[in-house]
mmCIF file of the N, C-alpha and C atoms, coordinates in Angstrom:
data_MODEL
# 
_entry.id   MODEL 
# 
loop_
_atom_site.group_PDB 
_atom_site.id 
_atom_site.type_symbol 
_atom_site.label_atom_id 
_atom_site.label_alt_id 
_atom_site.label_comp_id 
_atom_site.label_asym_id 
_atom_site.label_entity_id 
_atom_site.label_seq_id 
_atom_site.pdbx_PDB_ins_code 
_atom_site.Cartn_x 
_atom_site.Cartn_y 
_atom_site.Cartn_z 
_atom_site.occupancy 
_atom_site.B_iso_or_equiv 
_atom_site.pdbx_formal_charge 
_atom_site.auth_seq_id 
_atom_site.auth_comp_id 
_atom_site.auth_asym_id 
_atom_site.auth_atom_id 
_atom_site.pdbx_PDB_model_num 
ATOM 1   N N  . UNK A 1 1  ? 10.680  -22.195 3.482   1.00 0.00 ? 1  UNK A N  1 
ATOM 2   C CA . UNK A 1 1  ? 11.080  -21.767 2.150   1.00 0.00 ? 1  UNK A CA 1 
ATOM 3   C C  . UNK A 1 1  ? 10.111  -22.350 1.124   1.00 0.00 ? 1  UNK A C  1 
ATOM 4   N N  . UNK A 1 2  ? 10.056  -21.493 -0.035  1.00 0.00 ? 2  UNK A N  1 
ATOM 5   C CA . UNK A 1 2  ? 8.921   -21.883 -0.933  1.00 0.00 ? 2  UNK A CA 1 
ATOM 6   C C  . UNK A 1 2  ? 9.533   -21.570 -2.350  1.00 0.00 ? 2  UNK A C  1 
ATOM 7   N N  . UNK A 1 3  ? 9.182   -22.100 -3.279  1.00 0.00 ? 3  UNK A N  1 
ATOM 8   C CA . UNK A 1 3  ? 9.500   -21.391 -4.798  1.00 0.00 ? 3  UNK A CA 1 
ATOM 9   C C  . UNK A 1 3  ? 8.074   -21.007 -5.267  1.00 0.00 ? 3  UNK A C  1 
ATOM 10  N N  . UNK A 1 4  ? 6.948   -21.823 -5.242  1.00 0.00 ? 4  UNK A N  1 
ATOM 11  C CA . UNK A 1 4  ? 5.774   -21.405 -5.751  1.00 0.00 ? 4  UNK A CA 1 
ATOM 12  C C  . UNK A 1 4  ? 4.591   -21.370 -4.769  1.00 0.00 ? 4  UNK A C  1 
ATOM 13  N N  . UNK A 1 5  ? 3.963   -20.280 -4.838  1.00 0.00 ? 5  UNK A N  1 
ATOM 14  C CA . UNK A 1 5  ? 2.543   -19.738 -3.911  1.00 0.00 ? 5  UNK A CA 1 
ATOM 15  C C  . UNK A 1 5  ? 1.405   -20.346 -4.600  1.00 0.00 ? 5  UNK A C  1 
ATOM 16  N N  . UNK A 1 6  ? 0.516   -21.193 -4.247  1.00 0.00 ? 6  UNK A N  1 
ATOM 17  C CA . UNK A 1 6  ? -1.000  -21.208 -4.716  1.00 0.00 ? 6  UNK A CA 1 
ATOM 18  C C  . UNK A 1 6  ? -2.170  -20.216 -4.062  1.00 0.00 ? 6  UNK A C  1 
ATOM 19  N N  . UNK A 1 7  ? -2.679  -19.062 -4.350  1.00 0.00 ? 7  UNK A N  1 
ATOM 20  C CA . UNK A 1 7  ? -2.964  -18.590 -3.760  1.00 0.00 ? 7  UNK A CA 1 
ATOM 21  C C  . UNK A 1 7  ? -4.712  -18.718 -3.774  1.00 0.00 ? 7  UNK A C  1 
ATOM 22  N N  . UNK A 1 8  ? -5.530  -18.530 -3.032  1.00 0.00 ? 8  UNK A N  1 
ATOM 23  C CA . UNK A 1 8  ? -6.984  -18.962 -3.008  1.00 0.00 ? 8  UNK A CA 1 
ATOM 24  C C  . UNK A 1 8  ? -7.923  -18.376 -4.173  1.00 0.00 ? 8  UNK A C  1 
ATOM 25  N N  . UNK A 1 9  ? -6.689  -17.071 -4.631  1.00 0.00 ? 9  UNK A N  1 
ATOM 26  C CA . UNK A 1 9  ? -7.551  -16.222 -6.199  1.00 0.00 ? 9  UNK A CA 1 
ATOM 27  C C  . UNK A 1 9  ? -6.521  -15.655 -6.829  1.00 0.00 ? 9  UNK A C  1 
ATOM 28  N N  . UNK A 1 10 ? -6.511  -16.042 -8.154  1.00 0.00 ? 10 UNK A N  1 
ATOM 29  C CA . UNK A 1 10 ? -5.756  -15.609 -8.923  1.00 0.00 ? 10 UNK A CA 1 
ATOM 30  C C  . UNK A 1 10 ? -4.124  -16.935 -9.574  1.00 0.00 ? 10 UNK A C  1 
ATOM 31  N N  . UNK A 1 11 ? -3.860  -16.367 -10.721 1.00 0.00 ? 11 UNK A N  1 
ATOM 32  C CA . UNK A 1 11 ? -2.490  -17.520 -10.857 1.00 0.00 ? 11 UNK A CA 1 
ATOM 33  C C  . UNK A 1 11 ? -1.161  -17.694 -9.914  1.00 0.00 ? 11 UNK A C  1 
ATOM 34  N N  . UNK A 1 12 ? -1.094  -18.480 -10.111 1.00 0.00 ? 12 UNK A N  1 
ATOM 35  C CA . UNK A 1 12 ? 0.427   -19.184 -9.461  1.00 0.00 ? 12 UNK A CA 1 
ATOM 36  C C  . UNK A 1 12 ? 1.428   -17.880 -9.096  1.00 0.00 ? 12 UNK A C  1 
ATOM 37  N N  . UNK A 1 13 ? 1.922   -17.710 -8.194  1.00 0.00 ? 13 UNK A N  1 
ATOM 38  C CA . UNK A 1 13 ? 3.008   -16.593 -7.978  1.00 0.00 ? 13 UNK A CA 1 
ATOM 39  C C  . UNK A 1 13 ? 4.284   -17.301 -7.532  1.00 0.00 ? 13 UNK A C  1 
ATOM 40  N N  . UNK A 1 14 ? 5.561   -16.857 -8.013  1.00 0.00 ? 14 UNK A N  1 
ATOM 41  C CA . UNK A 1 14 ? 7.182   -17.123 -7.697  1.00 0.00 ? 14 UNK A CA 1 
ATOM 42  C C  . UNK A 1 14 ? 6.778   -16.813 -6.501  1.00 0.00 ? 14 UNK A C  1 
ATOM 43  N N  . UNK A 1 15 ? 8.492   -17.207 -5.376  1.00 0.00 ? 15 UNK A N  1 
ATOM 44  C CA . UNK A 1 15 ? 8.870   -16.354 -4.110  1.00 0.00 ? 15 UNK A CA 1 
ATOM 45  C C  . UNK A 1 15 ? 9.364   -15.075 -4.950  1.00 0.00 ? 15 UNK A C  1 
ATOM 46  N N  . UNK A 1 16 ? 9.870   -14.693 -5.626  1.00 0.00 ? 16 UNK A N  1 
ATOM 47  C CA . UNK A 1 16 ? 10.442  -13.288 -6.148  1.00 0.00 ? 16 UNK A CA 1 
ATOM 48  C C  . UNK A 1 16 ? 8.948   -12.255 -6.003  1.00 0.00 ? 16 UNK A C  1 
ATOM 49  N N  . UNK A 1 17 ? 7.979   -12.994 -6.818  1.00 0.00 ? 17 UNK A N  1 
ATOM 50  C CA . UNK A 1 17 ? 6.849   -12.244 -7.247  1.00 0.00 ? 17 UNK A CA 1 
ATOM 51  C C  . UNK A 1 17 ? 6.255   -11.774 -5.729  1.00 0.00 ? 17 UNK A C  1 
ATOM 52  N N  . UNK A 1 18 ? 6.401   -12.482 -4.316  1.00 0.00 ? 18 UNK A N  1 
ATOM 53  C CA . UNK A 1 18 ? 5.995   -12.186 -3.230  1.00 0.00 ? 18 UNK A CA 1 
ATOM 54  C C  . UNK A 1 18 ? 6.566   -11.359 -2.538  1.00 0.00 ? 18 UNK A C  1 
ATOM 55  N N  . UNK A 1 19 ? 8.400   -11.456 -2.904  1.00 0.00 ? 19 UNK A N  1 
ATOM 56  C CA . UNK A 1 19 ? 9.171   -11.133 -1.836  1.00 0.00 ? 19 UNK A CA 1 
ATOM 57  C C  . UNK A 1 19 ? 9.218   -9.386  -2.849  1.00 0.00 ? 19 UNK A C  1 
ATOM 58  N N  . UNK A 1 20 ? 8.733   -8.749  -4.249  1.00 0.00 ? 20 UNK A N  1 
ATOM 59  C CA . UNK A 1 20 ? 8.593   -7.783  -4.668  1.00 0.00 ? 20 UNK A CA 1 
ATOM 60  C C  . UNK A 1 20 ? 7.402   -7.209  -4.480  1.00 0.00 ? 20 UNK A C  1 
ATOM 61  N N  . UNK A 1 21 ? 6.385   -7.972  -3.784  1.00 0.00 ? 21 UNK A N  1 
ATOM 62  C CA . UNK A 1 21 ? 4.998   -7.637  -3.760  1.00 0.00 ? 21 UNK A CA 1 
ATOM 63  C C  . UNK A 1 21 ? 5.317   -7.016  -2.163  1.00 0.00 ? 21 UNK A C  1 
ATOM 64  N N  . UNK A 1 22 ? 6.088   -7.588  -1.294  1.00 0.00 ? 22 UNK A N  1 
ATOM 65  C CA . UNK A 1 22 ? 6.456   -7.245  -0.111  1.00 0.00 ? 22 UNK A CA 1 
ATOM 66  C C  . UNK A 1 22 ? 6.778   -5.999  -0.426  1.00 0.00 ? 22 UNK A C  1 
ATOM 67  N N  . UNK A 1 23 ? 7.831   -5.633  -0.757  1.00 0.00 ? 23 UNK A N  1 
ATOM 68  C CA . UNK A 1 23 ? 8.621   -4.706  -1.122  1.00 0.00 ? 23 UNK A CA 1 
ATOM 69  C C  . UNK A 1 23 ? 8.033   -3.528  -1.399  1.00 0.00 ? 23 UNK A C  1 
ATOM 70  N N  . UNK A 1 24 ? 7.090   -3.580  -1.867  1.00 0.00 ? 24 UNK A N  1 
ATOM 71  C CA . UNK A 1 24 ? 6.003   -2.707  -2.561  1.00 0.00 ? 24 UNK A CA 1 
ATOM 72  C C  . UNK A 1 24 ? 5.169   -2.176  -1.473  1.00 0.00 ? 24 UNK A C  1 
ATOM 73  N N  . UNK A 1 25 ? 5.096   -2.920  -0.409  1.00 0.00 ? 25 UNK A N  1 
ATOM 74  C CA . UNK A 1 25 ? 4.023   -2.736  0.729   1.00 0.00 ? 25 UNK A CA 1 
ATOM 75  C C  . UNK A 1 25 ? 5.203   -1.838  1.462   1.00 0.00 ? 25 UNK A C  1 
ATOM 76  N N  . UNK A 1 26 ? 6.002   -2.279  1.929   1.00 0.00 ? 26 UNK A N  1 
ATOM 77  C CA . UNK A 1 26 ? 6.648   -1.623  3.013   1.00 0.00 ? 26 UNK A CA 1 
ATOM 78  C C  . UNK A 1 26 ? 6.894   -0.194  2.489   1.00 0.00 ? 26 UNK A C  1 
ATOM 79  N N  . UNK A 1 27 ? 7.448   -0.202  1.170   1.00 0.00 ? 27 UNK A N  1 
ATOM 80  C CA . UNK A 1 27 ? 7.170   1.523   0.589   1.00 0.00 ? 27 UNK A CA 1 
ATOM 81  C C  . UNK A 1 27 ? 6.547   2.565   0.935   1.00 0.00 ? 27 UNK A C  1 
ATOM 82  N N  . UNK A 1 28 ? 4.966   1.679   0.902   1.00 0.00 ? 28 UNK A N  1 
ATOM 83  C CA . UNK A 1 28 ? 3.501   2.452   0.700   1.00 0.00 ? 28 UNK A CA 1 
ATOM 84  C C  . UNK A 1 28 ? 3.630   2.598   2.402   1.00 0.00 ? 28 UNK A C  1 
ATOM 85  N N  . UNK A 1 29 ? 4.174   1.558   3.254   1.00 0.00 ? 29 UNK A N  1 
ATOM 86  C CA . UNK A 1 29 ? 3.903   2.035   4.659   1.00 0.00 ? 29 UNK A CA 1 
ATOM 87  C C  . UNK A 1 29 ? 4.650   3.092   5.045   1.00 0.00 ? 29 UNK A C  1 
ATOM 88  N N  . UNK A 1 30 ? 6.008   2.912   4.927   1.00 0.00 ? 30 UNK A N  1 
ATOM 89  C CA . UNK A 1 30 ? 7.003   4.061   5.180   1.00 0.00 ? 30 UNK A CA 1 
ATOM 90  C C  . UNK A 1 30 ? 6.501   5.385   4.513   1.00 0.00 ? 30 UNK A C  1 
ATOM 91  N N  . UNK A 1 31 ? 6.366   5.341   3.774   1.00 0.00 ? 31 UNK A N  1 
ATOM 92  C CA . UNK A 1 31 ? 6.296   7.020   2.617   1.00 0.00 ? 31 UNK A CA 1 
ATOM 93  C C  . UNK A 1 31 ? 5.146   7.132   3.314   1.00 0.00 ? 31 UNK A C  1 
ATOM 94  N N  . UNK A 1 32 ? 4.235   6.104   3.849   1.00 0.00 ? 32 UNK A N  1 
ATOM 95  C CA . UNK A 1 32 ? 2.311   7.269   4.424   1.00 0.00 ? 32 UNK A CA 1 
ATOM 96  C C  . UNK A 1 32 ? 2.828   7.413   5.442   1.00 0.00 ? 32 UNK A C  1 
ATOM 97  N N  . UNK A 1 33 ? 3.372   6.644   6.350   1.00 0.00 ? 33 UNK A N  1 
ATOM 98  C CA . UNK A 1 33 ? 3.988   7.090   8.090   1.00 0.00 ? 33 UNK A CA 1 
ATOM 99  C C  . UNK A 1 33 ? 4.914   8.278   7.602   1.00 0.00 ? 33 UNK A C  1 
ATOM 100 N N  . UNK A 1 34 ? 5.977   8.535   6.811   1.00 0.00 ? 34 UNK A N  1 
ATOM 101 C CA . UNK A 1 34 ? 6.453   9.706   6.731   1.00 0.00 ? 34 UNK A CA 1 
ATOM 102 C C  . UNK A 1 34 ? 5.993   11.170  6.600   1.00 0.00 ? 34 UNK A C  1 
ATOM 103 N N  . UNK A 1 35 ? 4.354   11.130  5.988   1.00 0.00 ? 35 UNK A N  1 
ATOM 104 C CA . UNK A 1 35 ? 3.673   11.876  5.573   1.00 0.00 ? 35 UNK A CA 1 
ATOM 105 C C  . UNK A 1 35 ? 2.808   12.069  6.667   1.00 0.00 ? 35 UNK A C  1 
ATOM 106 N N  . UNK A 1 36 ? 2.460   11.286  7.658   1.00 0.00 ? 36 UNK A N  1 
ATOM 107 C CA . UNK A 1 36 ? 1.663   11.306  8.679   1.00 0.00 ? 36 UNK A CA 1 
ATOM 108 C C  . UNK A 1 36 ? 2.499   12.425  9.665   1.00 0.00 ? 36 UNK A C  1 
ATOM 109 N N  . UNK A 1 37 ? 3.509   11.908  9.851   1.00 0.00 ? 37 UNK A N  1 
ATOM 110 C CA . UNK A 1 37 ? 4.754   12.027  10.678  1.00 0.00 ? 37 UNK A CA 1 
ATOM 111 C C  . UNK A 1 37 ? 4.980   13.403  10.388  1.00 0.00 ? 37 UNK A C  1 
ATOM 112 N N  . UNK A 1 38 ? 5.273   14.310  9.271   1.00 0.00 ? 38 UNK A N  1 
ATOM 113 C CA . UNK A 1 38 ? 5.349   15.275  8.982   1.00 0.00 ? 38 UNK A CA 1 
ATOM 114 C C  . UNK A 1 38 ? 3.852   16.199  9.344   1.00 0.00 ? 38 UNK A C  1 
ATOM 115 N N  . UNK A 1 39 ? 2.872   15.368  9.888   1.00 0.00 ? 39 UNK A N  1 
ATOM 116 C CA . UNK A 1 39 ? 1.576   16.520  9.797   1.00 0.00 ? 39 UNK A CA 1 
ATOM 117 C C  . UNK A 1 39 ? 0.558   16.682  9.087   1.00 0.00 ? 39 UNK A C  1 
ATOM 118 N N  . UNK A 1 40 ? 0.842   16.179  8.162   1.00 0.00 ? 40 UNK A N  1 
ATOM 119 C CA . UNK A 1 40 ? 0.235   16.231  6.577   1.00 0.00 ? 40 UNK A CA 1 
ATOM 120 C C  . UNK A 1 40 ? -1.963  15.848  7.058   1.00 0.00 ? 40 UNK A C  1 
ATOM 121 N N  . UNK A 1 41 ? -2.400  16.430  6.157   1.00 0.00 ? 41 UNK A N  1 
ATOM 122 C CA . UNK A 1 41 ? -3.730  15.754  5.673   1.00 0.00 ? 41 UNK A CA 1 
ATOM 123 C C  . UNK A 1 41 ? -3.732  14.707  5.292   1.00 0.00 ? 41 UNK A C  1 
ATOM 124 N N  . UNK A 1 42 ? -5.399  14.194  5.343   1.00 0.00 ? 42 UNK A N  1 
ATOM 125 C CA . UNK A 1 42 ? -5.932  13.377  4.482   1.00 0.00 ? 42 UNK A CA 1 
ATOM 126 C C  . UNK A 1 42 ? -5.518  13.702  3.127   1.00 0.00 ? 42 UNK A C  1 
ATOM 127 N N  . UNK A 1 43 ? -5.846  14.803  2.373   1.00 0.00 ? 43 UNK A N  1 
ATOM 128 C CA . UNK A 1 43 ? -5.650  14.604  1.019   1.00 0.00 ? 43 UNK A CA 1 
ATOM 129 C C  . UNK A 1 43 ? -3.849  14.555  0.582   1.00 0.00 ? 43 UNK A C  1 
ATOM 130 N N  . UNK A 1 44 ? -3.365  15.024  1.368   1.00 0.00 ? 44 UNK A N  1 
ATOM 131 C CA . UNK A 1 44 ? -1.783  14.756  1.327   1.00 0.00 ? 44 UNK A CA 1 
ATOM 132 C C  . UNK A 1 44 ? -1.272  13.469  1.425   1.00 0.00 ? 44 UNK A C  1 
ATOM 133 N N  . UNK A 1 45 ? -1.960  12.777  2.148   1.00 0.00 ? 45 UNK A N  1 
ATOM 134 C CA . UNK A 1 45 ? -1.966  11.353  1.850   1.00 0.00 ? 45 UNK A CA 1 
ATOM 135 C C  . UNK A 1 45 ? -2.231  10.402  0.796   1.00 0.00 ? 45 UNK A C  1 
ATOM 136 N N  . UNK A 1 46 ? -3.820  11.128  0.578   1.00 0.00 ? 46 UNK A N  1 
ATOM 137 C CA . UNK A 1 46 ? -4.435  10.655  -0.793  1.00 0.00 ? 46 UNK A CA 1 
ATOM 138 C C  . UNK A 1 46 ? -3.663  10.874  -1.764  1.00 0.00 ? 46 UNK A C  1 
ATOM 139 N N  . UNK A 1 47 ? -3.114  12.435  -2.029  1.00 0.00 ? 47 UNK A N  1 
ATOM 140 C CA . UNK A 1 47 ? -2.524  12.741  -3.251  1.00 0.00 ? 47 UNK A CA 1 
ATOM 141 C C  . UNK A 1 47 ? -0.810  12.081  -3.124  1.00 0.00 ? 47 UNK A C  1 
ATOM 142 N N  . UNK A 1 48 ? 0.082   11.466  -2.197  1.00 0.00 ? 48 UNK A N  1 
ATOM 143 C CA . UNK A 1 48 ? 0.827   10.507  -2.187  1.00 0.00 ? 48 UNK A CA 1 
ATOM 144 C C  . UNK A 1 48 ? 0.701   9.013   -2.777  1.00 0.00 ? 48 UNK A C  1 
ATOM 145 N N  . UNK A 1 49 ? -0.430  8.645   -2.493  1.00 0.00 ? 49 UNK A N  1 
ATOM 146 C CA . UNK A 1 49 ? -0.973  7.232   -2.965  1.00 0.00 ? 49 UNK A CA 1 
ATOM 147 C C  . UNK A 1 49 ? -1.456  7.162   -4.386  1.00 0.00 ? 49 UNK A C  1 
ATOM 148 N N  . UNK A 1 50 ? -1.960  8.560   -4.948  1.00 0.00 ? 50 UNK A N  1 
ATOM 149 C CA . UNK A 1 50 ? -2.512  8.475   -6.396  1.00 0.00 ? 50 UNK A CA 1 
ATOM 150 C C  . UNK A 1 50 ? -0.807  8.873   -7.410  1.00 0.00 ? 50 UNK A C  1 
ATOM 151 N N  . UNK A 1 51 ? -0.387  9.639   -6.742  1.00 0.00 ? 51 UNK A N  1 
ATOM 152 C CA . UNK A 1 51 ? 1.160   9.740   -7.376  1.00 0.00 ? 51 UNK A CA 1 
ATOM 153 C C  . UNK A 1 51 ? 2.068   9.381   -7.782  1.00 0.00 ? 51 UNK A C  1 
ATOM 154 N N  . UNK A 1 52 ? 2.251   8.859   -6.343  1.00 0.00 ? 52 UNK A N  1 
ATOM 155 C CA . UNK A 1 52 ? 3.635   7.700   -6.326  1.00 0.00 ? 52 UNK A CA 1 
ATOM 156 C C  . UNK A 1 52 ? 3.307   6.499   -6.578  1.00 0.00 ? 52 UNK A C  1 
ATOM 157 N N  . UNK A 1 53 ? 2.168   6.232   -5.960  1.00 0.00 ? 53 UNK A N  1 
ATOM 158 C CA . UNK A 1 53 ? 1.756   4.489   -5.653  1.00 0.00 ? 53 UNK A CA 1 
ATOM 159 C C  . UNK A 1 53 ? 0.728   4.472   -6.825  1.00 0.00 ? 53 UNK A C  1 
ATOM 160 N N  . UNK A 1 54 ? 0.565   5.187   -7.608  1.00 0.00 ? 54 UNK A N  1 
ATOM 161 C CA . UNK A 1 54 ? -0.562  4.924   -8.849  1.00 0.00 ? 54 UNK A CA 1 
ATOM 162 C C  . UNK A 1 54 ? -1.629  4.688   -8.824  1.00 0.00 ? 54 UNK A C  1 
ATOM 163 N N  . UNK A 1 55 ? -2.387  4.674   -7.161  1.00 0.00 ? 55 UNK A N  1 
ATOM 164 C CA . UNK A 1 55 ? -3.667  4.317   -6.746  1.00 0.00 ? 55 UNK A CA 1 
ATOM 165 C C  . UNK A 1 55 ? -4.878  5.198   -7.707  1.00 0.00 ? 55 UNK A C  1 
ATOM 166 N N  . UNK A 1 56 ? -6.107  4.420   -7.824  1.00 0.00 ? 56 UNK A N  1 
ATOM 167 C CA . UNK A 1 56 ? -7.235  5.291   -8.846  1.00 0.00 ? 56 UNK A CA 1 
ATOM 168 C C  . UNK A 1 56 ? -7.740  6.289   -8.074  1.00 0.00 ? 56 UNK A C  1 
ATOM 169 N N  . UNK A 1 57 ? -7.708  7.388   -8.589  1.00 0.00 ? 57 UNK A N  1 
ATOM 170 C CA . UNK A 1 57 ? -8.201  8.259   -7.335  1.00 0.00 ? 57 UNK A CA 1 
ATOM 171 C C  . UNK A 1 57 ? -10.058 8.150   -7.084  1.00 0.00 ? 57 UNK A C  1 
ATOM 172 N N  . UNK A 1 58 ? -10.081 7.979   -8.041  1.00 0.00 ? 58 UNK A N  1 
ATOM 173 C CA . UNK A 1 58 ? -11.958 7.143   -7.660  1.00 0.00 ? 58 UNK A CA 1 
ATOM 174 C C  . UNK A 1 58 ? -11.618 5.794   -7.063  1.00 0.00 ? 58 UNK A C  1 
ATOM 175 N N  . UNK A 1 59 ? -11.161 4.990   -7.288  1.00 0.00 ? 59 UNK A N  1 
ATOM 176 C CA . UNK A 1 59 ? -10.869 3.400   -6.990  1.00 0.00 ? 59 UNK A CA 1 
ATOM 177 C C  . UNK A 1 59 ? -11.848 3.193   -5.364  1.00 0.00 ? 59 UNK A C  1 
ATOM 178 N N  . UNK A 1 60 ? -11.813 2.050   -5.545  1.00 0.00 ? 60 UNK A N  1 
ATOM 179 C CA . UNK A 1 60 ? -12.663 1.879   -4.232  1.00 0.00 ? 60 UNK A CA 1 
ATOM 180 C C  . UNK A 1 60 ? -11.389 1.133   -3.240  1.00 0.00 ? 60 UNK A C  1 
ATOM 181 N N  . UNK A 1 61 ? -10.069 1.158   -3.305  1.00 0.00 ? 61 UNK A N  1 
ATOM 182 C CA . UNK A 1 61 ? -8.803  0.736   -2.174  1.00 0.00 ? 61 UNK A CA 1 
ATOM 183 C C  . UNK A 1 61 ? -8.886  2.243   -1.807  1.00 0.00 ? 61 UNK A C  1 
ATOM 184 N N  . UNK A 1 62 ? -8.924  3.191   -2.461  1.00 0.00 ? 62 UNK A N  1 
ATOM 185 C CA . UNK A 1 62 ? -8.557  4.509   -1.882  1.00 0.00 ? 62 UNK A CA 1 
ATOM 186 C C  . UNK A 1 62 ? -9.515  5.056   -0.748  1.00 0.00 ? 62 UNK A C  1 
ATOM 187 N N  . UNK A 1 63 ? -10.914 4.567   -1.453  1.00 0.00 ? 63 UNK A N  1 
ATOM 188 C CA . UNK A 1 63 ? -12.107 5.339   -0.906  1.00 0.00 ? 63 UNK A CA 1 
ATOM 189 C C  . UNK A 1 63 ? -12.383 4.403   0.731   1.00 0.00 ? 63 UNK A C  1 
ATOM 190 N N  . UNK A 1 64 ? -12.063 3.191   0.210   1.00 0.00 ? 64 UNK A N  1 
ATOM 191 C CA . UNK A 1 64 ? -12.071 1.940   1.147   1.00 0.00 ? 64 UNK A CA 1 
ATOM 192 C C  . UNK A 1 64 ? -11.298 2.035   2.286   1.00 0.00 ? 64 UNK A C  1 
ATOM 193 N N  . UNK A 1 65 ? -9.737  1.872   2.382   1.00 0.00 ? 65 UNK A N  1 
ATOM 194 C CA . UNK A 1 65 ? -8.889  1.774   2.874   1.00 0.00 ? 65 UNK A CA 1 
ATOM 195 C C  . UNK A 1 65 ? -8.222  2.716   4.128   1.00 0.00 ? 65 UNK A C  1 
ATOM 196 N N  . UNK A 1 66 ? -8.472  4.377   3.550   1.00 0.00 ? 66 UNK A N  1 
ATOM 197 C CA . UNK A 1 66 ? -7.773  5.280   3.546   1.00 0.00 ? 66 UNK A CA 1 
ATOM 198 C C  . UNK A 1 66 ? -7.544  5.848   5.252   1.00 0.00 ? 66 UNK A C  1 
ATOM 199 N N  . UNK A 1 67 ? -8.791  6.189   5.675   1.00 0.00 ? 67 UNK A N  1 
ATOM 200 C CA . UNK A 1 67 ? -8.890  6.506   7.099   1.00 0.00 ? 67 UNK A CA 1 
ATOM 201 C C  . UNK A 1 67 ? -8.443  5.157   8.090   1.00 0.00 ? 67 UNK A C  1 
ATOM 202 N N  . UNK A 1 68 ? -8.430  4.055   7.658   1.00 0.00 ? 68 UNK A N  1 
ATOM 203 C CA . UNK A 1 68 ? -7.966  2.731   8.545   1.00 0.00 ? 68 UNK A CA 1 
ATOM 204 C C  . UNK A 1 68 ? -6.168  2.583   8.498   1.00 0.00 ? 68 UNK A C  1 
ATOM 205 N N  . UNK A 1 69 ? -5.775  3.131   7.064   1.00 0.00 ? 69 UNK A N  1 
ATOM 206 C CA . UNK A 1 69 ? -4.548  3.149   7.019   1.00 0.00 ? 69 UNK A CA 1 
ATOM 207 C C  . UNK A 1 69 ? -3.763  4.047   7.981   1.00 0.00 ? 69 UNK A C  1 
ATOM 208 N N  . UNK A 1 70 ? -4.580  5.237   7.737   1.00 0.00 ? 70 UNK A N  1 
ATOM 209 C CA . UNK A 1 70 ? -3.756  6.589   8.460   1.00 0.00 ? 70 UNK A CA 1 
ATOM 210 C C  . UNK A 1 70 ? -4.066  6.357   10.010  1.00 0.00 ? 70 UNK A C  1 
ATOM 211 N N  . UNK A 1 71 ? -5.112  5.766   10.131  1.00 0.00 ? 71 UNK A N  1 
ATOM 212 C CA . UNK A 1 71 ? -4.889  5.063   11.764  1.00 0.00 ? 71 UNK A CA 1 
ATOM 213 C C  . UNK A 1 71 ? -3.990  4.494   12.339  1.00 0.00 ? 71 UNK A C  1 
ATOM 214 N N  . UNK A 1 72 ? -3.900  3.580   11.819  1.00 0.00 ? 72 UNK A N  1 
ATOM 215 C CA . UNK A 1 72 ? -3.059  2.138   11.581  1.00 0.00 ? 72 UNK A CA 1 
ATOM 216 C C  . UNK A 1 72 ? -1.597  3.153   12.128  1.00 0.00 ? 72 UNK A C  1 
ATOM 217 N N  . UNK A 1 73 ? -0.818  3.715   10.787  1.00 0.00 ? 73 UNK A N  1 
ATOM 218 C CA . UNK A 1 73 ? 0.122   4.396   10.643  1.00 0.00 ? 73 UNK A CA 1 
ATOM 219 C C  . UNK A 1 73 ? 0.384   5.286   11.248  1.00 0.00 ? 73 UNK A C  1 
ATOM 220 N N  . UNK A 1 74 ? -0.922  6.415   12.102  1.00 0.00 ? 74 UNK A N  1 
ATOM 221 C CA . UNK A 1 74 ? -0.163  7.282   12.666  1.00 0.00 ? 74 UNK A CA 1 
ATOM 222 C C  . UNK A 1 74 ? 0.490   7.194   13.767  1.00 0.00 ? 74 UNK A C  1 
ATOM 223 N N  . UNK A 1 75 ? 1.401   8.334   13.782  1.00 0.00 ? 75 UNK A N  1 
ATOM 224 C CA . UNK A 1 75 ? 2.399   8.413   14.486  1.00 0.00 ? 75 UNK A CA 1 
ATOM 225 C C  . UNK A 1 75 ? 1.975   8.597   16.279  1.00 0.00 ? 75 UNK A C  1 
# 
């Protein structure tokens, strides 16, 4: 158990601020495995993550990330 995170970059974080940062992840996993799961494209994916999840659609997490995720995730 913890109340405060020091983390190697960036300020001090609560357990709340982690255990909502969690929260946030498992979302983004479920809703892309659901979308995988259904069949969907790459850009059906993409356009899930710029939507819902507010990702930049130039951003370099999108451009970065994207094909390792849908790996990761598929079904």
């Amino acid at each position: 158990d913890f109340d405060v995170v020091v983390p190697g970059h960036g300020p001090l974080v609560k357990k709340a601020d982690v255990v909502r940062w969690r929260g946030g992840l498992e979302r983004l996993r479920n809703r892309v495995s659901a979308v995988l799961r259904e069949g969907k494209s790459k850009q059906d994916v993409s356009d899930v993550l710029v939507k819902e999840f507010e990702w930049d659609p130039a951003g370099a997490p999108l451009r970065g990330v994207l094909d390792g995720l849908m790996i990761e995730l598929k079904p």
